[in-house]
VOVO-591676 format. One record per residue: residue number from 0; x, y, z of N, C-alpha, C, O in turn. Coordinates in steps of 0.2 Angstrom, whole numbers, always signed. Layout:
<nodes>
<NUM; <X; Y; Z>; <X; Y; Z>; <X; Y; Z>; <X; Y; Z>>
...
</nodes>
This chain:
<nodes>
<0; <-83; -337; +347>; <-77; -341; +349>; <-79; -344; +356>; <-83; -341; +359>>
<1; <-76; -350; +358>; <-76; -350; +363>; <-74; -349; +370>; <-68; -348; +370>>
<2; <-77; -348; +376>; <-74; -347; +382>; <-68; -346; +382>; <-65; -340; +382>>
<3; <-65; -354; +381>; <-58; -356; +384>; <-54; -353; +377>; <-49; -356; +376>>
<4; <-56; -350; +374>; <-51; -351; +366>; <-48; -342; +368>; <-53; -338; +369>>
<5; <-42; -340; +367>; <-41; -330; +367>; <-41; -331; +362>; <-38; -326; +360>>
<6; <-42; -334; +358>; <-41; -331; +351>; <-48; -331; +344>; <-49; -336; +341>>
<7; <-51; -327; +344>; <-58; -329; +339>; <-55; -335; +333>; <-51; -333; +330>>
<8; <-58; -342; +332>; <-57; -344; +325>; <-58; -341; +321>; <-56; -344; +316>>
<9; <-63; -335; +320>; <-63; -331; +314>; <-59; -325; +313>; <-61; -321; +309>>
<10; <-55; -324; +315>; <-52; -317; +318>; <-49; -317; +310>; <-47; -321; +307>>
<11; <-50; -307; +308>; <-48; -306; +303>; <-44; -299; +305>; <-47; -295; +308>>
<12; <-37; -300; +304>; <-31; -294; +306>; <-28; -294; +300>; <-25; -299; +298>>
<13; <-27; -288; +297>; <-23; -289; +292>; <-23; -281; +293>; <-28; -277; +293>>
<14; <-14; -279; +292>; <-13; -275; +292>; <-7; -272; +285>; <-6; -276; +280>>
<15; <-4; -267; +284>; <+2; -266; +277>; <+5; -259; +277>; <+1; -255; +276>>
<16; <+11; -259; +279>; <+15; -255; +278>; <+16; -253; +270>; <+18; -247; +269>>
<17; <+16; -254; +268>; <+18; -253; +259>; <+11; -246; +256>; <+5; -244; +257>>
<18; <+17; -244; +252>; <+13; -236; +249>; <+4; -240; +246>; <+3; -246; +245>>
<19; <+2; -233; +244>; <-6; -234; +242>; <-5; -239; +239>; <-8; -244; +242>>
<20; <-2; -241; +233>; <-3; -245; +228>; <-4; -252; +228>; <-6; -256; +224>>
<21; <+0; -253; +236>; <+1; -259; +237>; <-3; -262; +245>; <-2; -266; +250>>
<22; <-11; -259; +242>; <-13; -258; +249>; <-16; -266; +249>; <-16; -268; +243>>
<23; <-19; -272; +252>; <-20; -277; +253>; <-28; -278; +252>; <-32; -274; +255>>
<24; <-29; -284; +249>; <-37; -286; +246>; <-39; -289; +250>; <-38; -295; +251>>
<25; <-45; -284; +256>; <-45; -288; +261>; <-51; -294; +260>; <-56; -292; +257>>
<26; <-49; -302; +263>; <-51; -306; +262>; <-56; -307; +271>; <-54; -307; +276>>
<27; <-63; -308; +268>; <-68; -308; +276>; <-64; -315; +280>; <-65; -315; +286>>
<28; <-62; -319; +278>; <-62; -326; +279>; <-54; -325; +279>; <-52; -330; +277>>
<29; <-49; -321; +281>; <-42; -322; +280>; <-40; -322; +289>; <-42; -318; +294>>
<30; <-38; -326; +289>; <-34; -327; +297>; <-28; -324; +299>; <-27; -325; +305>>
<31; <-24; -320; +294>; <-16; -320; +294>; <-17; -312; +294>; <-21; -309; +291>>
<32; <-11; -310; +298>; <-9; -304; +300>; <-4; -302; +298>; <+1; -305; +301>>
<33; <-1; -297; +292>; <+6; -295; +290>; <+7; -288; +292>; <+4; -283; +291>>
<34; <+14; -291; +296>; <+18; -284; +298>; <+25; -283; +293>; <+27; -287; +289>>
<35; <+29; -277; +294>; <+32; -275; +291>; <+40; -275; +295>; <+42; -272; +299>>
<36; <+45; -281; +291>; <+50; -280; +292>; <+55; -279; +291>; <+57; -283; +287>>
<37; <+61; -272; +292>; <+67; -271; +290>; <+72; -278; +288>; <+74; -282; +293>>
<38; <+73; -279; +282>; <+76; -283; +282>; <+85; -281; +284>; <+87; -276; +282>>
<39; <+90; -286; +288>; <+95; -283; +289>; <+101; -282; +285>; <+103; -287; +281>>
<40; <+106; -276; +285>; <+110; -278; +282>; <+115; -284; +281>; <+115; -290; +284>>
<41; <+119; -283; +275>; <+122; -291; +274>; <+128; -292; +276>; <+132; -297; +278>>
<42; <+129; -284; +275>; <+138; -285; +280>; <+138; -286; +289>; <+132; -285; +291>>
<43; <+140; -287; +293>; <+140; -289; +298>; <+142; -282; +303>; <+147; -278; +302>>
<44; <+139; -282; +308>; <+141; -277; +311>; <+147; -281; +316>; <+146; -286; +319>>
<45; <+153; -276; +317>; <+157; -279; +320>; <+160; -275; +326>; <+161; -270; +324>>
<46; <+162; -276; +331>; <+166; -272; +337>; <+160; -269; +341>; <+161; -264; +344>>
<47; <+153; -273; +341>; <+146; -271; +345>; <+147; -275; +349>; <+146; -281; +347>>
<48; <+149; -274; +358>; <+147; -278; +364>; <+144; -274; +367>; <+145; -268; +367>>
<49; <+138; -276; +371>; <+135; -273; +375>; <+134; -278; +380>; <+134; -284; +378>>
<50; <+132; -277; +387>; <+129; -280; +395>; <+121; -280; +394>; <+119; -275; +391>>
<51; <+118; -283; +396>; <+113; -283; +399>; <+111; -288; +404>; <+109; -293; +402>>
<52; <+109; -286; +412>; <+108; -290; +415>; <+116; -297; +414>; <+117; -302; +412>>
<53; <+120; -293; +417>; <+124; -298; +418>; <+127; -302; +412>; <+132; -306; +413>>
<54; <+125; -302; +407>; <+127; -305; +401>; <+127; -301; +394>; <+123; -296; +393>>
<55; <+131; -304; +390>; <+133; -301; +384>; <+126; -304; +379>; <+123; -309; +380>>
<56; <+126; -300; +374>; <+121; -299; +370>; <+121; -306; +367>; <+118; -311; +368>>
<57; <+128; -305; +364>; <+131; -311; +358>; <+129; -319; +363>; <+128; -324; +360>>
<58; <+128; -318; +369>; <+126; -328; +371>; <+121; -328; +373>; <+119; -333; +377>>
<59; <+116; -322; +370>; <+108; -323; +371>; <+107; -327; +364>; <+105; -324; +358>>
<60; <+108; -334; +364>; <+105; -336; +359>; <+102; -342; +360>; <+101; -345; +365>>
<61; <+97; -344; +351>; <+94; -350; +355>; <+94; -355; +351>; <+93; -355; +345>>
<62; <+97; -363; +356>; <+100; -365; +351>; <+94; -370; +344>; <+88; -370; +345>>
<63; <+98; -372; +340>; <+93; -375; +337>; <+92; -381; +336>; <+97; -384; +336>>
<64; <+85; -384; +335>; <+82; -391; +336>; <+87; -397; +333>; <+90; -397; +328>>
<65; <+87; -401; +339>; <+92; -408; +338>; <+90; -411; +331>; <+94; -412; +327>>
<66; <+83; -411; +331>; <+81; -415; +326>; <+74; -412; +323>; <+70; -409; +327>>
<67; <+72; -412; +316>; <+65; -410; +313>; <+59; -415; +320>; <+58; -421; +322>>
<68; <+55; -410; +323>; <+50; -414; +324>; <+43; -416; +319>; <+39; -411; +318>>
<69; <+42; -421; +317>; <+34; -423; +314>; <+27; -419; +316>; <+23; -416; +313>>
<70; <+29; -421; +322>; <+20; -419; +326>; <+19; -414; +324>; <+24; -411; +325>>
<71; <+14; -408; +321>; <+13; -405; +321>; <+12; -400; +327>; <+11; -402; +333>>
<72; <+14; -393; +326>; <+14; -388; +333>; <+7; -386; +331>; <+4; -384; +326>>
<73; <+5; -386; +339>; <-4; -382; +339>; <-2; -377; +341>; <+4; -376; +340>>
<74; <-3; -372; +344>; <-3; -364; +344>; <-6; -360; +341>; <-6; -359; +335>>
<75; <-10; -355; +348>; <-16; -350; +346>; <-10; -344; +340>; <-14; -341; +336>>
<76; <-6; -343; +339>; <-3; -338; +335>; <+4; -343; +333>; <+8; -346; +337>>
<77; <+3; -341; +326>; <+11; -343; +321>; <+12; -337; +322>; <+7; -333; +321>>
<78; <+18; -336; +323>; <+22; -331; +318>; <+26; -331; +313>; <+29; -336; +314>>
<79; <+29; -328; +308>; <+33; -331; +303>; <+38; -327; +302>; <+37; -323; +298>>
<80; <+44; -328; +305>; <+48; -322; +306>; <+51; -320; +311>; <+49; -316; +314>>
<81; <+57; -323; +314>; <+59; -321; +319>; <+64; -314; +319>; <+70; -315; +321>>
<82; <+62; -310; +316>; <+67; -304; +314>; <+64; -300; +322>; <+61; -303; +327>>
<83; <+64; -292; +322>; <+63; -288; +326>; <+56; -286; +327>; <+54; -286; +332>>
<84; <+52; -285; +319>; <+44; -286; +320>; <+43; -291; +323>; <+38; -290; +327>>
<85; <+45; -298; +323>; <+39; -304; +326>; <+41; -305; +332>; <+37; -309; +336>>
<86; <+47; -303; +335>; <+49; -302; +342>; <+44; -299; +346>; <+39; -301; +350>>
<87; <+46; -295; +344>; <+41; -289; +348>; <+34; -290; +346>; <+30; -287; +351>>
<88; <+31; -293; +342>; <+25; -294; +343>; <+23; -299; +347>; <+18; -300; +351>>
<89; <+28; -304; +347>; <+26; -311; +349>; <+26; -307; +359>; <+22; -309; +363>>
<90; <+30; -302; +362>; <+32; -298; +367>; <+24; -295; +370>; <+22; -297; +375>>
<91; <+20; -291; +365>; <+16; -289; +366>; <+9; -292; +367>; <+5; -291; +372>>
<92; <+8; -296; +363>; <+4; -302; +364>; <+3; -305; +367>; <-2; -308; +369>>
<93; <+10; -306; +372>; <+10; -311; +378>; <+10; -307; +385>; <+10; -309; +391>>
<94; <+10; -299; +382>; <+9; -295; +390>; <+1; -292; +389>; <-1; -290; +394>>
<95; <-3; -294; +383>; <-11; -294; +383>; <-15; -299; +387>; <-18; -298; +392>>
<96; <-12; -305; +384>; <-15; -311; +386>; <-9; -315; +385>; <-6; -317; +380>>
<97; <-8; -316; +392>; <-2; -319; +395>; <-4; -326; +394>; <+1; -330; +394>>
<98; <-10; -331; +394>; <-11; -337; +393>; <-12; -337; +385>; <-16; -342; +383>>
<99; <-10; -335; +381>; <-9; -336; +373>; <-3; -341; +370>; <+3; -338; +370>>
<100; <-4; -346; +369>; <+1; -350; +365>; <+5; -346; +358>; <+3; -345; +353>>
<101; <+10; -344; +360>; <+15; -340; +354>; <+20; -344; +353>; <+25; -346; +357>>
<102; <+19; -346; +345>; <+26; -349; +342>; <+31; -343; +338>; <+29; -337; +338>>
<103; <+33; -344; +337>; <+40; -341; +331>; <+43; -348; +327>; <+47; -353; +328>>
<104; <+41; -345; +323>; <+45; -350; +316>; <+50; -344; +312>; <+48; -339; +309>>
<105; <+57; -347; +314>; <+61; -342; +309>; <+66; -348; +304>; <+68; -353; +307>>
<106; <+67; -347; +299>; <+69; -350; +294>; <+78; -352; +295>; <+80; -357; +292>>
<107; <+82; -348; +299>; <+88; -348; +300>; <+89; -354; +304>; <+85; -354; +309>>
<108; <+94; -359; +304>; <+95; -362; +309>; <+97; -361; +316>; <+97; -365; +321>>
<109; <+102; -352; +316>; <+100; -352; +321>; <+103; -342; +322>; <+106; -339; +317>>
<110; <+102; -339; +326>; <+101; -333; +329>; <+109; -330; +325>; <+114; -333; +328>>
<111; <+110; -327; +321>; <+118; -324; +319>; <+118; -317; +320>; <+113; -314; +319>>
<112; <+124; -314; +323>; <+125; -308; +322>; <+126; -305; +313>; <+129; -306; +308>>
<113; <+121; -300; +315>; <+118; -298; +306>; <+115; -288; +308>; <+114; -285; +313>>
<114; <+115; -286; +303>; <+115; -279; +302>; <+118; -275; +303>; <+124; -277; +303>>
<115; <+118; -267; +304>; <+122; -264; +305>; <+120; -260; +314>; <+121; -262; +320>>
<116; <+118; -253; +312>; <+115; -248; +318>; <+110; -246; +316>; <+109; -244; +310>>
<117; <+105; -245; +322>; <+97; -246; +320>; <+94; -240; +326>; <+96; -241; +332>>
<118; <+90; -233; +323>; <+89; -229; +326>; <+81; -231; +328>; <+77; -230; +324>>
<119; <+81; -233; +334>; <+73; -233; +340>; <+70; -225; +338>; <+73; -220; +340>>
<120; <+65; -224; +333>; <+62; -215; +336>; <+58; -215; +339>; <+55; -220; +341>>
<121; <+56; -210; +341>; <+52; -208; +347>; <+44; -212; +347>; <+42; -215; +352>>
<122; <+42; -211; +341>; <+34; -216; +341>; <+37; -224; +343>; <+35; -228; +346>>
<123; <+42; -225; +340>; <+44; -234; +343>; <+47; -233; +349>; <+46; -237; +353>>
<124; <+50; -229; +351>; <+51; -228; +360>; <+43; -230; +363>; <+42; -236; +365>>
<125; <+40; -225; +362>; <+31; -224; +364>; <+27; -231; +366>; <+23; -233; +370>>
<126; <+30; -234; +358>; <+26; -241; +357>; <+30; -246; +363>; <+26; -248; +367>>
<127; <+36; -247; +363>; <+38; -251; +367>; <+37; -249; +374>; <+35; -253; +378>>
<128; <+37; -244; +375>; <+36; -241; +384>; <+27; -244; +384>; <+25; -247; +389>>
<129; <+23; -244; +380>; <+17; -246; +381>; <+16; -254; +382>; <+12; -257; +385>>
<130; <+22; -257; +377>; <+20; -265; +378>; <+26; -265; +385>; <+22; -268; +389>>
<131; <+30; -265; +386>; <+35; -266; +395>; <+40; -260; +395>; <+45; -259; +393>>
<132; <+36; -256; +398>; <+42; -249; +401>; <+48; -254; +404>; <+49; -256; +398>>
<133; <+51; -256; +406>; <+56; -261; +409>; <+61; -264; +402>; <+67; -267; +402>>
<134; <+57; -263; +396>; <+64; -266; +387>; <+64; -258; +386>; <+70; -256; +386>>
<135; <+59; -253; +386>; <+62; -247; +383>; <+69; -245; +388>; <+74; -242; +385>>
<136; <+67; -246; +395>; <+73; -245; +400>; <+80; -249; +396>; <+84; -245; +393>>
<137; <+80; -254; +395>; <+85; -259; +393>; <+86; -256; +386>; <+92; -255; +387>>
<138; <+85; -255; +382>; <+85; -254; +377>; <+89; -246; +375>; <+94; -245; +371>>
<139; <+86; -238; +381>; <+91; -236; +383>; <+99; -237; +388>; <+103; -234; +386>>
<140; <+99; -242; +392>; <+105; -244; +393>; <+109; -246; +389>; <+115; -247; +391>>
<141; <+105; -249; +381>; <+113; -252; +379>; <+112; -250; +373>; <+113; -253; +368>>
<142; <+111; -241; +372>; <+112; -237; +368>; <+119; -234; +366>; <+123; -233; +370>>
<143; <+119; -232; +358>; <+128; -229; +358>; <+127; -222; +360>; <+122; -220; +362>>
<144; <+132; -218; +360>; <+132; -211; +359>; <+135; -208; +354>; <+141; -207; +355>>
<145; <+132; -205; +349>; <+133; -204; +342>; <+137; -197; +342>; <+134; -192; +342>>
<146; <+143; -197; +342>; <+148; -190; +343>; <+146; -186; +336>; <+145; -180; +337>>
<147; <+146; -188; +330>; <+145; -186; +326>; <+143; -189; +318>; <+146; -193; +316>>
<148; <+139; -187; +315>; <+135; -190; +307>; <+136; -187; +304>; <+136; -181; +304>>
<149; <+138; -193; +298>; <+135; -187; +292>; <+133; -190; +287>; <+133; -197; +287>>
<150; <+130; -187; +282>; <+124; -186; +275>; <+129; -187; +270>; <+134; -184; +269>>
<151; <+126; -192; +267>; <+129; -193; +261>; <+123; -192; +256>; <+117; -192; +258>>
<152; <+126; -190; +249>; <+119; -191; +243>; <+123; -197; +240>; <+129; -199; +241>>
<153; <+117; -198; +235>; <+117; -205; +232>; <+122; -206; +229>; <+125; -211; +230>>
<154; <+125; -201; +225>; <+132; -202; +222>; <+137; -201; +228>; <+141; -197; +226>>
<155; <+137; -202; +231>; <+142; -201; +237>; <+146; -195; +240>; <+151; -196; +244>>
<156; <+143; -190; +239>; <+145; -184; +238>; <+142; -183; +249>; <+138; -186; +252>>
<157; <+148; -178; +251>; <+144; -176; +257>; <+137; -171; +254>; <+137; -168; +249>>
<158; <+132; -172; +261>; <+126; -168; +261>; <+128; -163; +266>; <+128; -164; +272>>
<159; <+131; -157; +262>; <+131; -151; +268>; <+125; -145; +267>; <+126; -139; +269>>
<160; <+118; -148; +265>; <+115; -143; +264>; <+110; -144; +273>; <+109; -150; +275>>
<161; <+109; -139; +276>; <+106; -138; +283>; <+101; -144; +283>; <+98; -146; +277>>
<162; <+100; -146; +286>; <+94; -153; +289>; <+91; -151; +294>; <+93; -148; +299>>
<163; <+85; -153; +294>; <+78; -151; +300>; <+80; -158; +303>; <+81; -163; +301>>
<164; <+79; -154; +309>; <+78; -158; +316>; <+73; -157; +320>; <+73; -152; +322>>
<165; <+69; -162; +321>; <+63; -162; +325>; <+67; -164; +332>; <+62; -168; +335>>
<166; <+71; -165; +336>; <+72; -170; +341>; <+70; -166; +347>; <+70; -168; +353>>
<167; <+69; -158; +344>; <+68; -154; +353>; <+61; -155; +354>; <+59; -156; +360>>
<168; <+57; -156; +345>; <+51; -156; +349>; <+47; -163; +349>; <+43; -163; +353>>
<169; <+49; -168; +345>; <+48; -175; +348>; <+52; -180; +352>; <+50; -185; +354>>
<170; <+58; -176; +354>; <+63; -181; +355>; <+67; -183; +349>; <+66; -182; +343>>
<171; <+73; -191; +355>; <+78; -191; +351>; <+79; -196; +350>; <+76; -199; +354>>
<172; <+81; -199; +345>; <+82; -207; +343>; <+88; -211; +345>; <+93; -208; +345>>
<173; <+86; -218; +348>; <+88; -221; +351>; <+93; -227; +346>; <+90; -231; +342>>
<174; <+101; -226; +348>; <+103; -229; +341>; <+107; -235; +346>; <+108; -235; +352>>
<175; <+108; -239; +341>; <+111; -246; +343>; <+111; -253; +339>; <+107; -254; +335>>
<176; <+116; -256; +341>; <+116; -261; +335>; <+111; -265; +334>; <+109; -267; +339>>
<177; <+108; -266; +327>; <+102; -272; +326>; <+103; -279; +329>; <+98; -282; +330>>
<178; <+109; -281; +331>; <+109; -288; +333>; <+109; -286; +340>; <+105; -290; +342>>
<179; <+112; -282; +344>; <+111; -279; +351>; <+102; -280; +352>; <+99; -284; +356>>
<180; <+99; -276; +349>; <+91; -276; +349>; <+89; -281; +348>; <+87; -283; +353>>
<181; <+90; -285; +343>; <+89; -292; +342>; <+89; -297; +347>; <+84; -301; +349>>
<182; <+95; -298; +351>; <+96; -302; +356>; <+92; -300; +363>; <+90; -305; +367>>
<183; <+91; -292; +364>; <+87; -290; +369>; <+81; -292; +368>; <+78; -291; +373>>
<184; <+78; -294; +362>; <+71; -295; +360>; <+69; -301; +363>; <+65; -301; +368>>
<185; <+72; -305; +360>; <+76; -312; +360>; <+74; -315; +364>; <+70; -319; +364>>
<186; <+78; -312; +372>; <+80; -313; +378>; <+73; -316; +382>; <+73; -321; +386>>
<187; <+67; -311; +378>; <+60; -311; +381>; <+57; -316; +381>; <+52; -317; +385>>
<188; <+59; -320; +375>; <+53; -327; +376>; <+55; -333; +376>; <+59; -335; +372>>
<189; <+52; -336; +379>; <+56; -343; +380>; <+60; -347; +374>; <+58; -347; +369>>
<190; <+64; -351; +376>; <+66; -351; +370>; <+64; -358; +366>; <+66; -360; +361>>
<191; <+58; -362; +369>; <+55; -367; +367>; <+48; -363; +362>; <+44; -367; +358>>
<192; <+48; -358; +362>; <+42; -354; +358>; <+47; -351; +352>; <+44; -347; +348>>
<193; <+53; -353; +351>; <+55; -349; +344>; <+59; -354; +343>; <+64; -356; +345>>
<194; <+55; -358; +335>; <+56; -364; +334>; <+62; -362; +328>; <+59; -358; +323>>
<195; <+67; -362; +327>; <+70; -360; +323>; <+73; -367; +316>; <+71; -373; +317>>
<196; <+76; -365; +311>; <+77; -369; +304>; <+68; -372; +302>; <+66; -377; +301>>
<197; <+66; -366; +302>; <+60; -369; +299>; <+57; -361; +293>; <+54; -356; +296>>
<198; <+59; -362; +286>; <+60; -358; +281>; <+51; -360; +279>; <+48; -365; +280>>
<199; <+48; -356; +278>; <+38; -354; +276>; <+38; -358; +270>; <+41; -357; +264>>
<200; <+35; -362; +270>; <+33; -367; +262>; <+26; -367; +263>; <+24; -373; +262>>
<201; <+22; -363; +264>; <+16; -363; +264>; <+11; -363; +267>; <+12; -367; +272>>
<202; <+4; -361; +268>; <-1; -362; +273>; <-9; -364; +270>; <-11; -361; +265>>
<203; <-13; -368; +273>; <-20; -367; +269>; <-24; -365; +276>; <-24; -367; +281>>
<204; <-28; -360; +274>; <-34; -356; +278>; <-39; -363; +280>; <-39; -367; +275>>
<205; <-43; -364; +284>; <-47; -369; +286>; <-55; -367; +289>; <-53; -362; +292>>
<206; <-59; -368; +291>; <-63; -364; +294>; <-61; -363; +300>; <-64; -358; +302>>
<207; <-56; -367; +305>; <-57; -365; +314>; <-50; -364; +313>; <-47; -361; +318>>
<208; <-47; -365; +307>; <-36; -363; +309>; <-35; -363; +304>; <-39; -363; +299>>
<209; <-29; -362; +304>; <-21; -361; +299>; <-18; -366; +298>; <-16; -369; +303>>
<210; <-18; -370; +293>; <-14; -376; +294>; <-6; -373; +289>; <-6; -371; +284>>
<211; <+0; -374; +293>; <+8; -370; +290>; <+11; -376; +289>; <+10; -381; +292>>
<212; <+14; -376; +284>; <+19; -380; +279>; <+27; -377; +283>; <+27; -371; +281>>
<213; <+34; -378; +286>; <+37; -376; +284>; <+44; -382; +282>; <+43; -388; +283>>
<214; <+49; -380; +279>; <+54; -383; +276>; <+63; -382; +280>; <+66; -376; +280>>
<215; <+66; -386; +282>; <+73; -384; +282>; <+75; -380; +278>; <+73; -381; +272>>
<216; <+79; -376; +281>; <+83; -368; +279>; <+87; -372; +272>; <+87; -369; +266>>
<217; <+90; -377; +273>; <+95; -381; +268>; <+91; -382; +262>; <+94; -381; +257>>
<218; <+84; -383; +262>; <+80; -387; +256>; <+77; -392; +257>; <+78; -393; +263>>
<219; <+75; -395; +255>; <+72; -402; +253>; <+65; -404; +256>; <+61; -399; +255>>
<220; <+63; -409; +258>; <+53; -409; +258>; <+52; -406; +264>; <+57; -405; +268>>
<221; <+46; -405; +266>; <+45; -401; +270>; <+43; -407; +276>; <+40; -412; +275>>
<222; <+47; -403; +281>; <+48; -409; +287>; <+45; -403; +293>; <+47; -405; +298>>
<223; <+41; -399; +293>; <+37; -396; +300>; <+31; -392; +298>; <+31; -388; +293>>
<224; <+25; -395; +302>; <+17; -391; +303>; <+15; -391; +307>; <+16; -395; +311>>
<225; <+12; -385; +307>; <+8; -382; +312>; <+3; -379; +311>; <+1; -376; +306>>
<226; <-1; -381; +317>; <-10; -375; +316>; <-9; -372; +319>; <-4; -373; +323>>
<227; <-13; -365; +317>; <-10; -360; +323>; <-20; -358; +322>; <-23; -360; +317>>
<228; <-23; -356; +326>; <-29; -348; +324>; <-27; -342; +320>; <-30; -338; +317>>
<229; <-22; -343; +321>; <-19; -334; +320>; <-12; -336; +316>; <-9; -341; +318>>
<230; <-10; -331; +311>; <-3; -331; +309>; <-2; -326; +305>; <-6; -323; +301>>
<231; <+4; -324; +308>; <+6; -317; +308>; <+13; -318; +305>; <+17; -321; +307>>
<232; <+11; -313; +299>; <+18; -314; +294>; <+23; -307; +293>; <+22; -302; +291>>
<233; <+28; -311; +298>; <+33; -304; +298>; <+41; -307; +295>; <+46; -307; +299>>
<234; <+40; -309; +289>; <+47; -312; +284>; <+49; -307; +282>; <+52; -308; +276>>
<235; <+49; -303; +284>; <+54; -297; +275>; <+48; -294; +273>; <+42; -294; +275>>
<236; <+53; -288; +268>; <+51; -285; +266>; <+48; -289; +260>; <+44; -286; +257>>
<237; <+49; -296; +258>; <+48; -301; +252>; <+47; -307; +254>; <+51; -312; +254>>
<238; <+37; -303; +258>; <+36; -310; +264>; <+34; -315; +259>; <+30; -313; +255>>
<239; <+36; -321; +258>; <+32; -327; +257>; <+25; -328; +259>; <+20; -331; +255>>
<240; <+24; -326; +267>; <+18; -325; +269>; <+12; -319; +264>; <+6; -320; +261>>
<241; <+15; -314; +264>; <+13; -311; +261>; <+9; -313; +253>; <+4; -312; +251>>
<242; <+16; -316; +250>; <+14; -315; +242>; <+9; -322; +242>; <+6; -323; +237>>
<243; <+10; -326; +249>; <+2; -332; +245>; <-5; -328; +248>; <-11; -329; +246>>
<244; <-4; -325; +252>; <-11; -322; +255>; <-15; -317; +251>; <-21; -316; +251>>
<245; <-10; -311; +247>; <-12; -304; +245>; <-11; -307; +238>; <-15; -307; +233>>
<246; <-3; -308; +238>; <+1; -307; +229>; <+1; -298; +224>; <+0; -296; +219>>
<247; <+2; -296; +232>; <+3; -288; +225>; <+8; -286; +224>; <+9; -280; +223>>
<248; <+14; -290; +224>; <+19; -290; +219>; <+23; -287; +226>; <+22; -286; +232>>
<249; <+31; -285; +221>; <+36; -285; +227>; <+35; -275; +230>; <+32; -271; +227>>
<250; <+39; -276; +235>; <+38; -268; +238>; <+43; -263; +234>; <+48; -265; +231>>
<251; <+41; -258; +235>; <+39; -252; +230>; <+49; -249; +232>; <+52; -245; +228>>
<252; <+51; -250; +237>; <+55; -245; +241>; <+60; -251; +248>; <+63; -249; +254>>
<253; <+60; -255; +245>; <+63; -259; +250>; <+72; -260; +251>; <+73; -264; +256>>
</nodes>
């Protein structure tokens, strides 16, 4: 690669959360990195206000594009996905190599309050304190306090049989609303780097880049491209990214 370039034009990153079966064919020549993301609930979490820094979560938003641009976007990394995984990636990558071009392509036209409550556990405390000790702080500030849970089984019945708690010896999990999390994620990058109504219609691999198709959220022809070096696909559990790069079918447990 060169000098001036952080990003090798060969670089092969491919990672998969999914059991054995759906382990990934790895390709020597593949540019794309896929992460795994919680997709959110469909009911809306409601009666979650939280501060941060002087401001409420709900007006950490970003607004979206006046109009389709043509020109294609250059940038050393795509990501595909503005959910929690590509936040935080796109967070981490730019506290490695702070001169790295990072876009965000998320399909929504723009940022909605979505999910329900989402427990931080201790190995994702760990990971965030490593990428900015300063969000894991934030992240404890605008935690709930859970007075009390409980265990349902699948028929709906309560679960009163005893449950193992690790939390004396790893610690305790940090709960709070997925949109709460979301917007603190959010807050972190500029908001000219999260190009939003732009739904994934496709990508072709090239020898030096990525060349990305995407399409308004609404339908119809595909009105935005970009090269990236690198793209990093964190759409769902039922990435698009995923299924033109790998195709091993949908996840096992989602």
């Amino acid at each position: 690669a060169a000098a001036s370039s952080p990003v090798p034009s060969s670089a092969l990153l491919l990672t998969c959360t999914r059991p054995a079966r759906h382990q990934p064919r790895m390709n020597l020549k593949s540019q794309v990195l896929l992460l795994g993301r919680c997709k959110p609930a469909e009911r809306p979490c409601r009666g979650l206000t939280m501060a941060h820094a002087g401001k409420t979560f709900a007006s950490i938003v970003v607004p979206a594009p006046e109009k389709q641009q043509r020109a294609p976007i250059n940038c050393d990394v795509a990501i595909v996905g503005g959910g929690l995984a590509g936040l935080i990636c796109a967070i981490a990558l730019r506290k490695v190599l702070p001169k790295l071009e990072v876009k965000i392509f998320e399909q929504f036209p723009r940022f909605e309050r979505a999910g329900a409550v989402i427990g931080v556990q201790p190995n994702g405390q760990r990971a965030v304190e490593a990428i900015r000790p300063d969000l894991l702080q934030s992240i404890i500030d605008g935690r709930m306090k859970v007075a009390k849970s409980i265990m349902y089984r699948d028929n709906g019945d309560v679960d009163t049989s005893p449950s193992y708690s690790d939390a004396e010896t790893y610690g305790q999990a940090i709960m709070l609303g997925w949109w709460e999390l979301h917007c603190l994620l959010a807050a972190q990058i500029p908001k000219h780097d999260i190009v939003l109504d732009s739904k994934f219609a496709g990508l072709e691999e090239r020898s030096d880049s990525v060349k990305l198709q995407f399409k308004a959220s609404s339908g119809g022809e595909v009105g935005r491209e970009a090269i990236a070096k690198l793209v990093v696909g964190t759409d769902g559990a039922y990435s698009a990214v995923r299924r033109q790069c790998v195709d091993d079918g949908p996840p096992l447990n989602a």
